[in-house]
N, C-alpha and C positions, 0 to 999 in steps of 0.2 A: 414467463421468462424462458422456460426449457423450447417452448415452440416456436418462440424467436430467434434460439438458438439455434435450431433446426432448422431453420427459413434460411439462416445467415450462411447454415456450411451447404445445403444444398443450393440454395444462389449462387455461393461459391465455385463451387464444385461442376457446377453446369459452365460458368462462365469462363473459367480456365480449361476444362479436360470436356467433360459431359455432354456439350451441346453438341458432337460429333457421336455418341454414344447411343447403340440402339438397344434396348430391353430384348433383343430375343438375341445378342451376342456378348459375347465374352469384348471386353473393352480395355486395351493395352493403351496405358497413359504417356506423356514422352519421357517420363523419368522409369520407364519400364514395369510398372506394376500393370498387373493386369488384372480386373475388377472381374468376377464373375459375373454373369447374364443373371437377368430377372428369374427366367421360365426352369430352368437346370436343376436348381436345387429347391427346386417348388413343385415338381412336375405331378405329385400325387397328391399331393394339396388342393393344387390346379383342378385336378380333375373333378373334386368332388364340387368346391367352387372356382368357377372359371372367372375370370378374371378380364373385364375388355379392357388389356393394355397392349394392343398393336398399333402400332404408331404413336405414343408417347412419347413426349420428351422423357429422359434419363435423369432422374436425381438417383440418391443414393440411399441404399440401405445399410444403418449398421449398428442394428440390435437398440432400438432406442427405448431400451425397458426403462422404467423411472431407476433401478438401479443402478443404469451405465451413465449417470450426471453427480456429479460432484458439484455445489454448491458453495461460493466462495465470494471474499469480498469485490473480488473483481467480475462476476457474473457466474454461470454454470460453465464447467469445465464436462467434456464429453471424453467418457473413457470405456475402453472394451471396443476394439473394430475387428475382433474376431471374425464376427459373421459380414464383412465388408463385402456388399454385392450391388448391384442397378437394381433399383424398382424407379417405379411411377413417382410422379411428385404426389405427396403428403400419404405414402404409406410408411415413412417411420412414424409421420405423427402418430398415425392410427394405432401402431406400437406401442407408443407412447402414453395414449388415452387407455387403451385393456389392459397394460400393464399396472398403470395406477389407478384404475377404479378395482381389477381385482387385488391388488393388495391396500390399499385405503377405502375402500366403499364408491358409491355413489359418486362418480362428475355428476354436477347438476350442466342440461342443458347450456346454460350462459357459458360458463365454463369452459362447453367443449365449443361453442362458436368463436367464444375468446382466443382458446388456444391457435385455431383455424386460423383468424383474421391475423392474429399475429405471424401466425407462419406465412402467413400468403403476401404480407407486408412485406416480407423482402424476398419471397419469391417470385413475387410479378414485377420485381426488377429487372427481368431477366423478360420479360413480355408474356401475356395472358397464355400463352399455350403451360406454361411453369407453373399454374397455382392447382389448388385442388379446389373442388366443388363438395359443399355440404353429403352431396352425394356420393361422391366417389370416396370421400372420409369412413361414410358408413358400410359402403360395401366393405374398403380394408380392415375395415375394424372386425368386420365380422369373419372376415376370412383369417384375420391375427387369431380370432377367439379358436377358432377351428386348430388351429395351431399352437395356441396356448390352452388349452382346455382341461388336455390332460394333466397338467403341471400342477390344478387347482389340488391345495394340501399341502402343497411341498416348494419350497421356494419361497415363502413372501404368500404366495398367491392364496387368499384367506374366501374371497366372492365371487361368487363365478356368474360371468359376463352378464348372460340375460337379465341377472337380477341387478345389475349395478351401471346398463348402459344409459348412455345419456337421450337415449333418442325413446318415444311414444312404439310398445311394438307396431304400430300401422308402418312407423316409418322405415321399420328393418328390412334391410334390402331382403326378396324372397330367393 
């Protein structure tokens, strides 16, 4: 449900503001907000793992820890856009999966394909260049871990990444 949620505002998002938005700039909407760039506030991040998102379409990042969902009869409610910036399509998912395998344990594989196929259901309403690839799920993910790593302890965060990812290590992006 959380990744369809995700699917629905980055479809969104792309469709109204986004599809004119490029990951290496800062992006001013017509109601005047301006979305920080992908590369900016990741630049040392970047460096360690690079990251091939040049020429991307633009969805959105904005902290999709299992924390920032609220759960309610009418579906998950998304809260906390603190860290509101561009990334790539299905790198909040990716957020999303190392946030809750390090604080719940283990996603089993099916899981995290489910999550995916859900999320891409309505991002490839927006046409194939919007969805993400099994592939490019595990490189973010692993660049999320790189990022969230040090947190392991403190916050929720109880399992640290390697031992609770969804993927065979053969499959981990190197």
């Amino acid at each position: 449900m959380l990744a369809a949620t995700l699917g629905r505002l980055h479809a969104a998002a792309y469709r109204r503001h986004l599809h004119a938005a490029r990951l290496d700039e800062p992006f001013p909407t017509q109601d005047g907000l301006i979305i920080s760039d992908f590369i900016s506030p990741r630049r040392t991040a970047l460096e360690k793992i690079p990251l091939p998102v040049n020429g991307l379409p633009a969805a959105l990042y904005k902290d999709a820890n299992i924390r920032n969902f609220l759960l309610t009869a009418d579906g998950a409610a998304i809260v906390d856009f603190d860290d509101l910036t561009l990334a790539p399509f299905g790198y909040d998912l990716a957020k999303l999966l190392v946030s809750t395998a390090m604080t719940h344990g283990r996603i089993d594989r099916h899981q995290a394909d489910s999550a995916l196929a859900a999320y891409n259901s309505h991002t490839a309403q927006e046409g194939p260049q919007t969805t993400c690839s099994v592939e490019q799920l595990r490189v973010y993910a692993e660049f999320h871990h790189l990022l969230t790593g040090p947190y392991l302890g403190r916050n929720g965060y109880r399992y640290p990444w390697p031992e609770v990812r969804p993927w065979r290590d053969s499959e981990v992006p190197q």
